[in-house]
N, CA, C and O atoms as CSV, one atom per row, in Angstrom:
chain,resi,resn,atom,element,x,y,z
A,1,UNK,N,N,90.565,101.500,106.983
A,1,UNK,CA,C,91.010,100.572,105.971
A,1,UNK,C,C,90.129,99.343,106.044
A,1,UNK,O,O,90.090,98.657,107.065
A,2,UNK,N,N,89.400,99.055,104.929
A,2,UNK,CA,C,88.875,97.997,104.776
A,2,UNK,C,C,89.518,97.247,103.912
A,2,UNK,O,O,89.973,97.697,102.861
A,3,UNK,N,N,89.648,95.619,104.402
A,3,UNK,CA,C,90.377,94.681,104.097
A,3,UNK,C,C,91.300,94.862,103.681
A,3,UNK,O,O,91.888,95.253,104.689
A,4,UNK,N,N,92.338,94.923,102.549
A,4,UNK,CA,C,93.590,94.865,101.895
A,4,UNK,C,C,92.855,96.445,100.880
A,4,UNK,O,O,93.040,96.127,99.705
A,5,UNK,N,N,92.477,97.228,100.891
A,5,UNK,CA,C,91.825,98.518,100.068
A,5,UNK,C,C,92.406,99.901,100.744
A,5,UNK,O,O,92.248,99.868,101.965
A,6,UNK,N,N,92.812,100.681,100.443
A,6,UNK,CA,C,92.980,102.094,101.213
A,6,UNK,C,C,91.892,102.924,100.995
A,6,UNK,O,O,91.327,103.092,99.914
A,7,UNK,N,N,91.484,103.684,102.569
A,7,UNK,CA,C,90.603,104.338,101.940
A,7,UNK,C,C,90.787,105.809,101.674
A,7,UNK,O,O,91.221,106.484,102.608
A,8,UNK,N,N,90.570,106.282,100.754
A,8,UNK,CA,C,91.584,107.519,99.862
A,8,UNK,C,C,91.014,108.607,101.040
A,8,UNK,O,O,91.748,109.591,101.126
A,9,UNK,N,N,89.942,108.620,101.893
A,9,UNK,CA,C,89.328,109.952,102.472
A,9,UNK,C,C,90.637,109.666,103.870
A,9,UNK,O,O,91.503,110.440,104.278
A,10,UNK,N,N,90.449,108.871,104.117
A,10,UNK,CA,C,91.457,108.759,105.453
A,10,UNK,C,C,93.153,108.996,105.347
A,10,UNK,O,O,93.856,109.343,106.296
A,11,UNK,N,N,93.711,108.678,103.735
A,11,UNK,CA,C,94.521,109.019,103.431
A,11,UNK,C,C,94.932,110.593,103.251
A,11,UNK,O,O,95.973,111.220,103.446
A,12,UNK,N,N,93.683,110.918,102.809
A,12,UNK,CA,C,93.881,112.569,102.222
A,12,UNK,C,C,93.405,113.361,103.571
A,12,UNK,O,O,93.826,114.508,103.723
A,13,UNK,N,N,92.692,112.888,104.382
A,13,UNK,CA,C,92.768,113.394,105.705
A,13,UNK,C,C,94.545,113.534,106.571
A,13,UNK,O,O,95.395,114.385,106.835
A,14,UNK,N,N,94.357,112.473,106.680
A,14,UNK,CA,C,96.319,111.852,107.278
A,14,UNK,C,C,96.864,112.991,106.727
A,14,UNK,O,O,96.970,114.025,107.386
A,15,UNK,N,N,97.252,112.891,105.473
A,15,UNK,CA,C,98.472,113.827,104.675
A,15,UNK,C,C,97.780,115.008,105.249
A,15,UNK,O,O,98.262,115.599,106.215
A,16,UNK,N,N,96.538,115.415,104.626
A,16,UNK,CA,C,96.034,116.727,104.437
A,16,UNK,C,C,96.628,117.605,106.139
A,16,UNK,O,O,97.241,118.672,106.143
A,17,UNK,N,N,96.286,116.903,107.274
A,17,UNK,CA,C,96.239,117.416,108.110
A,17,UNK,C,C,98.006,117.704,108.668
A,17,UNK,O,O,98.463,118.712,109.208
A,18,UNK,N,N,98.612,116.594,108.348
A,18,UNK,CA,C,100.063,116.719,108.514
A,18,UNK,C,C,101.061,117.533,107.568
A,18,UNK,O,O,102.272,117.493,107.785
A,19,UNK,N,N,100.443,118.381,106.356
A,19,UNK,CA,C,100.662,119.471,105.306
A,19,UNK,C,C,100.233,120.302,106.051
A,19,UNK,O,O,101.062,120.962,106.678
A,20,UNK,N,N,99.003,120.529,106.221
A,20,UNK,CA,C,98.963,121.548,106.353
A,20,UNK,C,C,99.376,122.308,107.387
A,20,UNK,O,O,99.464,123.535,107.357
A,21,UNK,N,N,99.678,121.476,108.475
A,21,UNK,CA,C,100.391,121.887,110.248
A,21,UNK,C,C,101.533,122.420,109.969
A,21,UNK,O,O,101.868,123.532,110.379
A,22,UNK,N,N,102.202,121.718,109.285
A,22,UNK,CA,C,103.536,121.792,108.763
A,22,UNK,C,C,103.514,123.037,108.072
A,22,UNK,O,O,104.212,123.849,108.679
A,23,UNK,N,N,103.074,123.440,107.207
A,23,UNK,CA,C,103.290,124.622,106.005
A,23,UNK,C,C,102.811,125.746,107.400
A,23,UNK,O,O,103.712,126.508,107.753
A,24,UNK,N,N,101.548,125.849,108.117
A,24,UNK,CA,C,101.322,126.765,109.049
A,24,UNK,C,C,102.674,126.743,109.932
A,24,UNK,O,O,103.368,127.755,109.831
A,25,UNK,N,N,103.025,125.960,110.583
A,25,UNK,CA,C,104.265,125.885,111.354
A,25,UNK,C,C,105.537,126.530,111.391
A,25,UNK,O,O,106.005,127.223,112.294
A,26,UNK,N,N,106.114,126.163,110.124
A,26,UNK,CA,C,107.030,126.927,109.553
A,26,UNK,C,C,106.873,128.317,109.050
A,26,UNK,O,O,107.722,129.200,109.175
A,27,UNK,N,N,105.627,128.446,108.425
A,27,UNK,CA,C,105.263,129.879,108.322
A,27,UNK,C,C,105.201,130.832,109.791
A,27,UNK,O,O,105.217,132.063,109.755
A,28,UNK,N,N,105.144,130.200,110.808
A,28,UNK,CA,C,104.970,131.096,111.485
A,28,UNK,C,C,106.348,131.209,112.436
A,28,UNK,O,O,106.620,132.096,113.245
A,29,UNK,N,N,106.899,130.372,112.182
A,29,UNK,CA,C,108.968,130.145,112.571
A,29,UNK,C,C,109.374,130.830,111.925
A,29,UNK,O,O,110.402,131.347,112.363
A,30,UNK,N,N,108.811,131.424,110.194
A,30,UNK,CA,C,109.514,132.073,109.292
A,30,UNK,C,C,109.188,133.545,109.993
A,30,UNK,O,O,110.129,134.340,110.015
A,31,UNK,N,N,108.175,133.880,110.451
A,31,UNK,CA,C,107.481,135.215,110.466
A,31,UNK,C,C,108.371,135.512,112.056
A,31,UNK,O,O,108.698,136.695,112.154
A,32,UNK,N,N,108.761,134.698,113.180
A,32,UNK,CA,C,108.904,134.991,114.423
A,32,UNK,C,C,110.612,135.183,114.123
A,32,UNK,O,O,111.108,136.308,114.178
A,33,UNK,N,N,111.472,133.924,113.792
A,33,UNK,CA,C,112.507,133.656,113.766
A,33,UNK,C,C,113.482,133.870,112.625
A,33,UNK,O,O,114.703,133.746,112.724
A,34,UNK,N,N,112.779,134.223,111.477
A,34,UNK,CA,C,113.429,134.621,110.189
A,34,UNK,C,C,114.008,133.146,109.363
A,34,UNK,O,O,114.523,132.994,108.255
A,35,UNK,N,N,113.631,132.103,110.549
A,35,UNK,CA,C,114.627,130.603,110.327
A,35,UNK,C,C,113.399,130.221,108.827
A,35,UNK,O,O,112.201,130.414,109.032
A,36,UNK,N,N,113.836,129.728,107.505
A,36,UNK,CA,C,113.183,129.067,106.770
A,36,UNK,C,C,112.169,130.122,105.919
A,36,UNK,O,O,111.066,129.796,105.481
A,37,UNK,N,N,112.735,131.345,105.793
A,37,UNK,CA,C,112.468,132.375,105.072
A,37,UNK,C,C,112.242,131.813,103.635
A,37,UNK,O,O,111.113,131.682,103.161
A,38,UNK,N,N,113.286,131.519,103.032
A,38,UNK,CA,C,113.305,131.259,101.795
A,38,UNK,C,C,112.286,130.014,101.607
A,38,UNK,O,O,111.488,130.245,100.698
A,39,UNK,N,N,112.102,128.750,102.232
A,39,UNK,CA,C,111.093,127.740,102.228
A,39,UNK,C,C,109.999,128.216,102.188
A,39,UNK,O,O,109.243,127.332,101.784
A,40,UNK,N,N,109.162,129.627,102.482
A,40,UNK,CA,C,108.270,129.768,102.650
A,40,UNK,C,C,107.995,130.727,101.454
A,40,UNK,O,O,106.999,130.578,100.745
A,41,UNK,N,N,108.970,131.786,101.237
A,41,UNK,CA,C,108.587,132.425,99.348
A,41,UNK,C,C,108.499,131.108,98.419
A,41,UNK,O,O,107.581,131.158,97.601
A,42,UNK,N,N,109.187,130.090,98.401
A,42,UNK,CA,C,109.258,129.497,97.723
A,42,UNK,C,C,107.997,128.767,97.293
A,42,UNK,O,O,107.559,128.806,96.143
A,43,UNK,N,N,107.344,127.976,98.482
A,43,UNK,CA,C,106.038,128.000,98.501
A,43,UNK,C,C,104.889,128.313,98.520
A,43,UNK,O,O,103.838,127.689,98.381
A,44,UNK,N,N,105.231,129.684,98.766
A,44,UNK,CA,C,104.690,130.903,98.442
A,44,UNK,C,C,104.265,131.508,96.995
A,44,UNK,O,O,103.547,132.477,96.749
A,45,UNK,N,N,104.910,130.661,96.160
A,45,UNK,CA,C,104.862,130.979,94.825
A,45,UNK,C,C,104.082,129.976,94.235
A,45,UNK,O,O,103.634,130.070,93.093
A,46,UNK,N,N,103.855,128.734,95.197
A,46,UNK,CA,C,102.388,127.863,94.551
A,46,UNK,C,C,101.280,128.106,95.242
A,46,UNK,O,O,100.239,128.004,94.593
A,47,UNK,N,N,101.144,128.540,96.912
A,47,UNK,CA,C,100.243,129.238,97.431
A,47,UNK,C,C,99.611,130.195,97.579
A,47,UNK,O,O,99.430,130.431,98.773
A,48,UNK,N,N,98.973,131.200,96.624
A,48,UNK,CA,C,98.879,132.284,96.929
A,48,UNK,C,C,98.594,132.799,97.974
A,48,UNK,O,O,97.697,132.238,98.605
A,49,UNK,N,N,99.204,134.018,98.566
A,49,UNK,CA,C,99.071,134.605,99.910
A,49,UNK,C,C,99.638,134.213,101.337
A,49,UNK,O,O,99.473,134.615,102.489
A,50,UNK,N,N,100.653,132.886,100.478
A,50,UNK,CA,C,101.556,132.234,101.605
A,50,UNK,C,C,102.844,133.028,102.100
A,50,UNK,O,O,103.907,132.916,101.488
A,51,UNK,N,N,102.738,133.700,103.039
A,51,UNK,CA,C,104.101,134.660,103.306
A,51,UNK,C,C,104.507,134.701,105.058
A,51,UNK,O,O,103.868,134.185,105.974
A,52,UNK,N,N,105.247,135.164,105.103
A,52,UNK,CA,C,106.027,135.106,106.773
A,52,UNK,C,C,104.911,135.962,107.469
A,52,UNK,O,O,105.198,137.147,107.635
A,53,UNK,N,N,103.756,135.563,107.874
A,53,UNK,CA,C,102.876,135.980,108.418
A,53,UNK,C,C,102.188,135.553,109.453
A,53,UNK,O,O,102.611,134.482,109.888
A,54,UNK,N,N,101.318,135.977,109.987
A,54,UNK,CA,C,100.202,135.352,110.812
A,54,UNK,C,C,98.679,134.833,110.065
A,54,UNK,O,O,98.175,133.714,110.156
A,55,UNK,N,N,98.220,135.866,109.414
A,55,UNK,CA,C,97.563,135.453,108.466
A,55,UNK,C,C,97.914,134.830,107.111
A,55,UNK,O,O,97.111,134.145,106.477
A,56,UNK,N,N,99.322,135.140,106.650
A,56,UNK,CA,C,100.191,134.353,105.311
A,56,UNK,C,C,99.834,132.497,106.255
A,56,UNK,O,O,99.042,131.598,105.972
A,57,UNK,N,N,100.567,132.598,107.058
A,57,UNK,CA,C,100.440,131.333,107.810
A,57,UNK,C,C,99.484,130.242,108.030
A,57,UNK,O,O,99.788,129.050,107.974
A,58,UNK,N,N,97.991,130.833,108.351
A,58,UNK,CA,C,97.118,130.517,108.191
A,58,UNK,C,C,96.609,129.868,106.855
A,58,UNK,O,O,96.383,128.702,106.532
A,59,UNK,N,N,96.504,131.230,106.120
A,59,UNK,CA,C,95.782,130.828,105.057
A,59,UNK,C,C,96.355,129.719,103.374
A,59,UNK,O,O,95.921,129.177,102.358
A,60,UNK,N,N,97.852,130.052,104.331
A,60,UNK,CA,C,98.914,128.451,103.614
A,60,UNK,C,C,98.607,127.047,103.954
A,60,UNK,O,O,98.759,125.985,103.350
A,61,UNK,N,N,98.031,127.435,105.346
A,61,UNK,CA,C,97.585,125.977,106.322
A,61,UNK,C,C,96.579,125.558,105.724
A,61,UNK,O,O,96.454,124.386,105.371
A,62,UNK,N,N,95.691,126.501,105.521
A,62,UNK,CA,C,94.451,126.072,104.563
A,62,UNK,C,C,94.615,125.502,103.308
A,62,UNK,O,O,93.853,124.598,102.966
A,63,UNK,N,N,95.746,126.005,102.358
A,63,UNK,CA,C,95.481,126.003,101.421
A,63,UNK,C,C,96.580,124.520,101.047
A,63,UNK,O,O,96.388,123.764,100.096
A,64,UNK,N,N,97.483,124.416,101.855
A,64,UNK,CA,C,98.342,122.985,101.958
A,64,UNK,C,C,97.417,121.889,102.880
A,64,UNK,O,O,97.527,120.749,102.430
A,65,UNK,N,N,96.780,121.960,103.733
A,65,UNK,CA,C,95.498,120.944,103.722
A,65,UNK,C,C,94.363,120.548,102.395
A,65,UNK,O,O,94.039,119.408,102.061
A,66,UNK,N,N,94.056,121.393,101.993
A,66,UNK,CA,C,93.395,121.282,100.838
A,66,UNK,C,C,94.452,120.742,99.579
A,66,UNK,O,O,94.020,119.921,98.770
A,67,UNK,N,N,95.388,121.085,99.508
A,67,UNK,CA,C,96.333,120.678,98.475
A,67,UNK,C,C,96.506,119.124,98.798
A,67,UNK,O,O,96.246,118.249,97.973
A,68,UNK,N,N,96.980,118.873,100.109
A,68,UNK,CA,C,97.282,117.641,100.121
A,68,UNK,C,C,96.347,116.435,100.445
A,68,UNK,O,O,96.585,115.235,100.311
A,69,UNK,N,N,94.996,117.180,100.999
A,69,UNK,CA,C,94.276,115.937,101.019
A,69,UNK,C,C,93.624,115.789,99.682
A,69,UNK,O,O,92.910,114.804,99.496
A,70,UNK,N,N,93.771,116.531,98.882
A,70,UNK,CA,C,93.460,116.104,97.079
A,70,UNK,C,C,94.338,114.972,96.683
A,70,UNK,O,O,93.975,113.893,96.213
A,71,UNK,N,N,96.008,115.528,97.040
A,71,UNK,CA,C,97.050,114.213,96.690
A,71,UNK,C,C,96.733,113.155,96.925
A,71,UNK,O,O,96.617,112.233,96.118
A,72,UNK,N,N,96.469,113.125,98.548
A,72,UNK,CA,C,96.103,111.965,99.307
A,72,UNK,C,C,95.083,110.837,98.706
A,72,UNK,O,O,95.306,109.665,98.405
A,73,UNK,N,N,94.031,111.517,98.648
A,73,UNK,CA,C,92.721,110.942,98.363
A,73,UNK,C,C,93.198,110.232,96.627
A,73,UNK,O,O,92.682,109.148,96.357
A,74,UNK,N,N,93.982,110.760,95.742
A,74,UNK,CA,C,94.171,110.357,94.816
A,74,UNK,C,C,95.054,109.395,94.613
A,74,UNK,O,O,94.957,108.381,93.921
A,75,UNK,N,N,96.085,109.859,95.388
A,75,UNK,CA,C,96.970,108.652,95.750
A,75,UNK,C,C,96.169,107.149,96.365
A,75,UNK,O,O,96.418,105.974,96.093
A,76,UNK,N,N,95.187,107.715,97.240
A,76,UNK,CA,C,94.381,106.485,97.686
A,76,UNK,C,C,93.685,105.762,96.619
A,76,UNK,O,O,93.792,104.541,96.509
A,77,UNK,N,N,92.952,106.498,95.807
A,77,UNK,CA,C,92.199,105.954,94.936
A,77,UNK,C,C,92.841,105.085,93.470
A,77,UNK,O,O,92.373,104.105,92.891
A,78,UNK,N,N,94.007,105.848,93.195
A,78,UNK,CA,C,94.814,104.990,91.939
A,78,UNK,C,C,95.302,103.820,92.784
A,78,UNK,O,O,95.281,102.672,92.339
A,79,UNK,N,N,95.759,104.128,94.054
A,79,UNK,CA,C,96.301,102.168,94.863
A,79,UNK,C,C,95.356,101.606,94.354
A,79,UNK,O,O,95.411,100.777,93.445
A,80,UNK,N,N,94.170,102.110,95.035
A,80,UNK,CA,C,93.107,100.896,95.007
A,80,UNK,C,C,92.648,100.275,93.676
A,80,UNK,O,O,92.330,99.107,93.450
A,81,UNK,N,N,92.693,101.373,92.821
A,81,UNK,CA,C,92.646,101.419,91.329
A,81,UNK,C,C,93.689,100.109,90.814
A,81,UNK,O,O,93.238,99.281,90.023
A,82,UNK,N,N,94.811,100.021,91.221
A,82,UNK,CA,C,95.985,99.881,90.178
A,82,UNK,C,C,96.574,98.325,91.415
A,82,UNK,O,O,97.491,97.613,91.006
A,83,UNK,N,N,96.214,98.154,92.189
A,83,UNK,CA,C,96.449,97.086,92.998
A,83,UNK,C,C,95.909,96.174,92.274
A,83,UNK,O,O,96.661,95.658,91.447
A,84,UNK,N,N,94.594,95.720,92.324
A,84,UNK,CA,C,93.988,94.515,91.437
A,84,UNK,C,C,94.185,93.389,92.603
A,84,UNK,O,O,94.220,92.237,92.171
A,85,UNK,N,N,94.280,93.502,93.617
A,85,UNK,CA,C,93.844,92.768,94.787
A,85,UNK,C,C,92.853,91.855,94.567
A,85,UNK,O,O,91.731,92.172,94.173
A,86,UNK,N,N,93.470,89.902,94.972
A,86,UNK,CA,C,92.889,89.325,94.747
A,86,UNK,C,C,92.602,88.568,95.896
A,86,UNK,O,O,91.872,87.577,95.912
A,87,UNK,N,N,93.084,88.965,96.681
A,87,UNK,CA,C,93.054,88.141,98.475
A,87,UNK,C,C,90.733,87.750,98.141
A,87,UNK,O,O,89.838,87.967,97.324
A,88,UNK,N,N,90.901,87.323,99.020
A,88,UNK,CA,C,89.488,86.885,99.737
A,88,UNK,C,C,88.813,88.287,100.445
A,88,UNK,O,O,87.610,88.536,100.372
A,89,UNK,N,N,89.684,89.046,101.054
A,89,UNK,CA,C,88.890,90.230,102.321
A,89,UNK,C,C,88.836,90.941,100.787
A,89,UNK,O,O,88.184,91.932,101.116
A,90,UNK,N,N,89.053,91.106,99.451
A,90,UNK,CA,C,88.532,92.224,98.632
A,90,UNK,C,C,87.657,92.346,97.605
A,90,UNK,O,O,87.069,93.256,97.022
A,91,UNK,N,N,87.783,90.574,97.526
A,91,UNK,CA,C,86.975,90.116,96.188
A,91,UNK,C,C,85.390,89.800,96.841
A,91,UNK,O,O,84.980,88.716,97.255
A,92,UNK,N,N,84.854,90.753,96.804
A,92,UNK,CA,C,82.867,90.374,97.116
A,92,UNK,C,C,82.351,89.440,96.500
A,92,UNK,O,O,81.326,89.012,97.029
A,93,UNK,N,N,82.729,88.849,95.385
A,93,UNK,CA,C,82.168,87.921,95.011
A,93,UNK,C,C,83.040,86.092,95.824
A,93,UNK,O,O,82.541,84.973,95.702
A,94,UNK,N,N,83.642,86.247,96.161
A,94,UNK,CA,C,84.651,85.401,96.844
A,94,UNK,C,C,83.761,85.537,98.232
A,94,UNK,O,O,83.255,84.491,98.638
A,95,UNK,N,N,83.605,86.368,98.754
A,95,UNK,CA,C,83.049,86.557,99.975
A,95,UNK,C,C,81.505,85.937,100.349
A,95,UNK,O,O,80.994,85.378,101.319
A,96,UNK,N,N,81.097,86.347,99.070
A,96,UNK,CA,C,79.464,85.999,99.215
A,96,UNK,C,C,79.677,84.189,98.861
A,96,UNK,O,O,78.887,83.474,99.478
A,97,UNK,N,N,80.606,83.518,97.995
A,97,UNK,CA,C,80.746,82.220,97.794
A,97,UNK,C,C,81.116,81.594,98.987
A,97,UNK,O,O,80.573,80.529,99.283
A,98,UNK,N,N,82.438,82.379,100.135
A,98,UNK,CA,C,82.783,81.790,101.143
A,98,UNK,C,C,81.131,81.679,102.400
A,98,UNK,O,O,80.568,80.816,103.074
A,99,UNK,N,N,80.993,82.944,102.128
A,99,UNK,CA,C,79.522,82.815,103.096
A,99,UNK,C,C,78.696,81.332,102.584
A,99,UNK,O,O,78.484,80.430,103.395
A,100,UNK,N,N,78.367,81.257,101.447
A,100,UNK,CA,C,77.462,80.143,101.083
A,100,UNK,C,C,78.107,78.784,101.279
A,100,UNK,O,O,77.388,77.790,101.182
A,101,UNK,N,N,79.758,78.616,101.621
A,101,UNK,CA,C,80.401,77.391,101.747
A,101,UNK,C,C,79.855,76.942,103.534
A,101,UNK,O,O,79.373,75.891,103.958
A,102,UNK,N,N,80.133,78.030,104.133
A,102,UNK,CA,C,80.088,78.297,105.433
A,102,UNK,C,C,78.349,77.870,106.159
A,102,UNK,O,O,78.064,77.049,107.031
A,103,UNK,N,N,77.524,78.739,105.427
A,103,UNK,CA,C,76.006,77.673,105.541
A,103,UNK,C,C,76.037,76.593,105.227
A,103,UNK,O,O,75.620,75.760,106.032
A,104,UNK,N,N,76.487,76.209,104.076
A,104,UNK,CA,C,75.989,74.916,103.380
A,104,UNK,C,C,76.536,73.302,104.439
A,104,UNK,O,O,75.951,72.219,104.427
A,105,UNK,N,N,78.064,73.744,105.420
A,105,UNK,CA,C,78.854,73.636,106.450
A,105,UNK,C,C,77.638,73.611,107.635
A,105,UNK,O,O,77.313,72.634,108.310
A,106,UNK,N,N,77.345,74.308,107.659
A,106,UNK,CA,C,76.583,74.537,109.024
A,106,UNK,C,C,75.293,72.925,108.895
A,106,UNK,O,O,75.021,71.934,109.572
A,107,UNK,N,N,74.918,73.467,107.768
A,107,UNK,CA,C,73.668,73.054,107.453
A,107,UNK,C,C,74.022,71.473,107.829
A,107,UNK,O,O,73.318,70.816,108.595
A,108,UNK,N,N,75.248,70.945,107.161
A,108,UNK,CA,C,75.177,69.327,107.223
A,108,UNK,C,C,75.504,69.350,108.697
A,108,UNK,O,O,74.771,68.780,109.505
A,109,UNK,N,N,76.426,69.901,109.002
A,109,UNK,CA,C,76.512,69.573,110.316
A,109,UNK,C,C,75.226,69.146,111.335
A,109,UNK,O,O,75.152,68.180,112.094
A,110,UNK,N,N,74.096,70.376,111.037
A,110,UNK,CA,C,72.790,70.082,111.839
A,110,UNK,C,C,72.009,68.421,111.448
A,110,UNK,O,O,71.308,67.743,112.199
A,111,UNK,N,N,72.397,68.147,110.148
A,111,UNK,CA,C,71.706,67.094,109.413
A,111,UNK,C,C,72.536,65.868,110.230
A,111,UNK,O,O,71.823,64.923,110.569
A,112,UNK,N,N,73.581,65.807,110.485
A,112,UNK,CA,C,74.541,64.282,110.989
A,112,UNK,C,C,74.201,64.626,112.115
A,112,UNK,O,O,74.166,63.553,112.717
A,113,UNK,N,N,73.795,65.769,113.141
A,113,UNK,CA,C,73.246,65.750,114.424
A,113,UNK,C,C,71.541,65.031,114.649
A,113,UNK,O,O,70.969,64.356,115.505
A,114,UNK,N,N,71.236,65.599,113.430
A,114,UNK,CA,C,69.703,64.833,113.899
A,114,UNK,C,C,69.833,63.711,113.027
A,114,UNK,O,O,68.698,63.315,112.760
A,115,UNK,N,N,70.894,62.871,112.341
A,115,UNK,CA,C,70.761,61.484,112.114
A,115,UNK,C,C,71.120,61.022,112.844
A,115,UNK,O,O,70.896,59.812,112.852
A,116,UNK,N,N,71.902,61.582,113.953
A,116,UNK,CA,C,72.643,60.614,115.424
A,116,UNK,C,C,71.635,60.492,116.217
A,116,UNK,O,O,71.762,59.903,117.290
């Protein structure tokens, strides 16, 4: 995260990786334990090839990582989009003015040292 901005890859990473553990997880509780059977046809019906499996399991993990770090990343990108953040850490042009306040600062300072 830079300054007050999200950054949509780290977001869609985050989610992506915590979907997709999850969807593998349960798929494979569904396939051992029968527990969460129905959670997994169900999702199964937006994943293709997502089923009470070992390989169903897998290739849900894949395919709910990929699903959700798309969300993610989009979700990241409309914040940043739709925030309109006006702080100082986002506005570059604010930044490059504070830098030039900050020399111009420096500068007199050196000037009342060599008039003393």
């Amino acid at each position: 995260m830079k300054g007050c901005k999200l950054s949509p890859v780290a977001l869609g990473l985050a989610l992506g990786v915590l979907w997709g553990i999850s969807i593998l997880i349960i798929g494979l509780i569904a396939y051992y334990y029968a527990y969460g059977h129905g959670f997994v046809t169900a999702v199964g019906s937006l994943y293709p090839g997502y089923k009470p499996s070992i390989m169903g399991s897998l290739l849900g993990g894949v395919i709910g990582f990929i699903d959700a770090f798309i969300t993610g990343f989009l979700i990241g990108w409309l914040y940043n989009l739709f925030s309109c953040c006006k702080c100082v850490c986002c506005d570059k042009k604010k930044d490059v003015e504070l830098h030039d306040v900050e020399v111009k600062k420096e500068k007199k300072v050196k000037k009342d040292k060599e008039v003393k």
